[in-house]
C-alpha positions as a Markdown table, in Angstrom:
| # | Residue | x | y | z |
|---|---|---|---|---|
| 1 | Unk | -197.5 | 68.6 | 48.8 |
| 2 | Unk | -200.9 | 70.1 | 48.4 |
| 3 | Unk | -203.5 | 69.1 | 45.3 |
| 4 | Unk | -206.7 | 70.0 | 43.5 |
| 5 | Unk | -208.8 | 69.3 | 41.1 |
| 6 | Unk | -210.2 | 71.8 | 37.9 |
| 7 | Unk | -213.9 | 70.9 | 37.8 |
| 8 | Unk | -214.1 | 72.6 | 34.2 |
| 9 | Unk | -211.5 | 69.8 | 33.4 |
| 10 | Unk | -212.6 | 66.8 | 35.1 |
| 11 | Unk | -214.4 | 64.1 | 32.8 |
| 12 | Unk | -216.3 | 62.1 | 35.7 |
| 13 | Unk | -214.2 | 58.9 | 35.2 |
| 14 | Unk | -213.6 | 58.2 | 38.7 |
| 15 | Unk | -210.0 | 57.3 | 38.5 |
| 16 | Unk | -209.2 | 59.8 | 41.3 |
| 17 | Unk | -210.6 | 57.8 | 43.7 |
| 18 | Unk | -210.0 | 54.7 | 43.1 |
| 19 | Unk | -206.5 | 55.5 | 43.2 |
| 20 | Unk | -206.7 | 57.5 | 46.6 |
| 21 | Unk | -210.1 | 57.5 | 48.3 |
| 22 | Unk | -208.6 | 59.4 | 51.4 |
| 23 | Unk | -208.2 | 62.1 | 49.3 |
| 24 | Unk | -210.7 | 62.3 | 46.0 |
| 25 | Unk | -214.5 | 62.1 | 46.1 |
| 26 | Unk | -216.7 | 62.1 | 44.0 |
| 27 | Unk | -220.5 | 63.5 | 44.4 |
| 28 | Unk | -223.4 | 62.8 | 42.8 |
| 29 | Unk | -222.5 | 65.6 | 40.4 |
| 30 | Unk | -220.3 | 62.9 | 38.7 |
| 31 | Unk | -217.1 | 65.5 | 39.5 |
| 32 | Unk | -214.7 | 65.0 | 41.4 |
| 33 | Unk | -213.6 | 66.8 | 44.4 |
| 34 | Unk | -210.7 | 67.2 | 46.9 |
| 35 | Unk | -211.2 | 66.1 | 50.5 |
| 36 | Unk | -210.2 | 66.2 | 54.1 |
| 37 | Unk | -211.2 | 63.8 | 56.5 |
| 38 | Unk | -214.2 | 61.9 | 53.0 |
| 39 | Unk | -215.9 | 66.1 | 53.7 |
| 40 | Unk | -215.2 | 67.5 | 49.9 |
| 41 | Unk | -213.9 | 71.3 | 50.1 |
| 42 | Unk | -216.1 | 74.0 | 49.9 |
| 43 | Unk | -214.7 | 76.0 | 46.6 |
| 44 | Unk | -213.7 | 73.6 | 44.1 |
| 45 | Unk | -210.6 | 74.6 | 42.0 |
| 46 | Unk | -210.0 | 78.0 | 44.0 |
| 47 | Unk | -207.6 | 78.6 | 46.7 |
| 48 | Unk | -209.9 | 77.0 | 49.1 |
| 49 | Unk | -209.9 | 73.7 | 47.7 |
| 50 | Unk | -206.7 | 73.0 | 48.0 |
| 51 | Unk | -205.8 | 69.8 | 50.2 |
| 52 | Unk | -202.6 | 68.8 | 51.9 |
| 53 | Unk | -201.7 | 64.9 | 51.1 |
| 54 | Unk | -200.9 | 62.9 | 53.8 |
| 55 | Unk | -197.1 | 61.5 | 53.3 |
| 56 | Unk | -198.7 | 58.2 | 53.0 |
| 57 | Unk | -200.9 | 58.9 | 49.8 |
| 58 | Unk | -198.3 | 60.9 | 48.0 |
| 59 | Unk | -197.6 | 58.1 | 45.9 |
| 60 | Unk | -201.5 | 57.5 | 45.1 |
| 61 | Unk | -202.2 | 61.4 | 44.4 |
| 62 | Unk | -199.6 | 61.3 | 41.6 |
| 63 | Unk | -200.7 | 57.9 | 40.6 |
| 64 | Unk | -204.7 | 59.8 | 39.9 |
| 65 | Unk | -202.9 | 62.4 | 38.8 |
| 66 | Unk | -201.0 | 60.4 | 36.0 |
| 67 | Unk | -203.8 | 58.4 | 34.9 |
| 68 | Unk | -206.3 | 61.0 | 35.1 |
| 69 | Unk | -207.9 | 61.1 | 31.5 |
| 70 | Unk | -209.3 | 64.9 | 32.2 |
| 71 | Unk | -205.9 | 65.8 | 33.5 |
| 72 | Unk | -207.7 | 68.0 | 36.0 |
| 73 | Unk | -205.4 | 67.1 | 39.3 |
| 74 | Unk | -202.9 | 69.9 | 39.8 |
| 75 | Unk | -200.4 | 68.8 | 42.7 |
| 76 | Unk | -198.3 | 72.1 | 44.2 |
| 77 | Unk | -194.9 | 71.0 | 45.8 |
């Protein structure tokens, strides 16, 4: 499962990462961000922000995801 976020989209809230930390950031921007290893990726809601989740945080990705009030997280299966 890979995931991203739609900075147009994304409302600031936070949610992401509180759910899943090890996955969402969020910078000082007030956006969110997809990240590997807490290092946010380098072109946010292209191709080269996409992140693979961990088998452990599946559940938490689609948990943001859900709850998300921008619904800005895309997950790809």
């Amino acid at each position: 499962m890979r995931v991203w976020i739609d900075q147009d989209l994304c409302t600031g809230d936070g949610l992401c990462v509180d759910h899943c930390p090890e996955v969402f950031v969020q910078l000082e921007d007030g956006i969110a961000y997809v990240a590997t290893d807490g290092a946010p990726m380098n072109d946010p809601g292209g191709s080269g922000s996409l992140v693979e989740v961990e088998y452990k945080n599946i559940s938490a990705v689609v948990l943001a995801a859900d709850v998300c009030p921008g619904e800005c997280i895309f997950i790809e299966l």
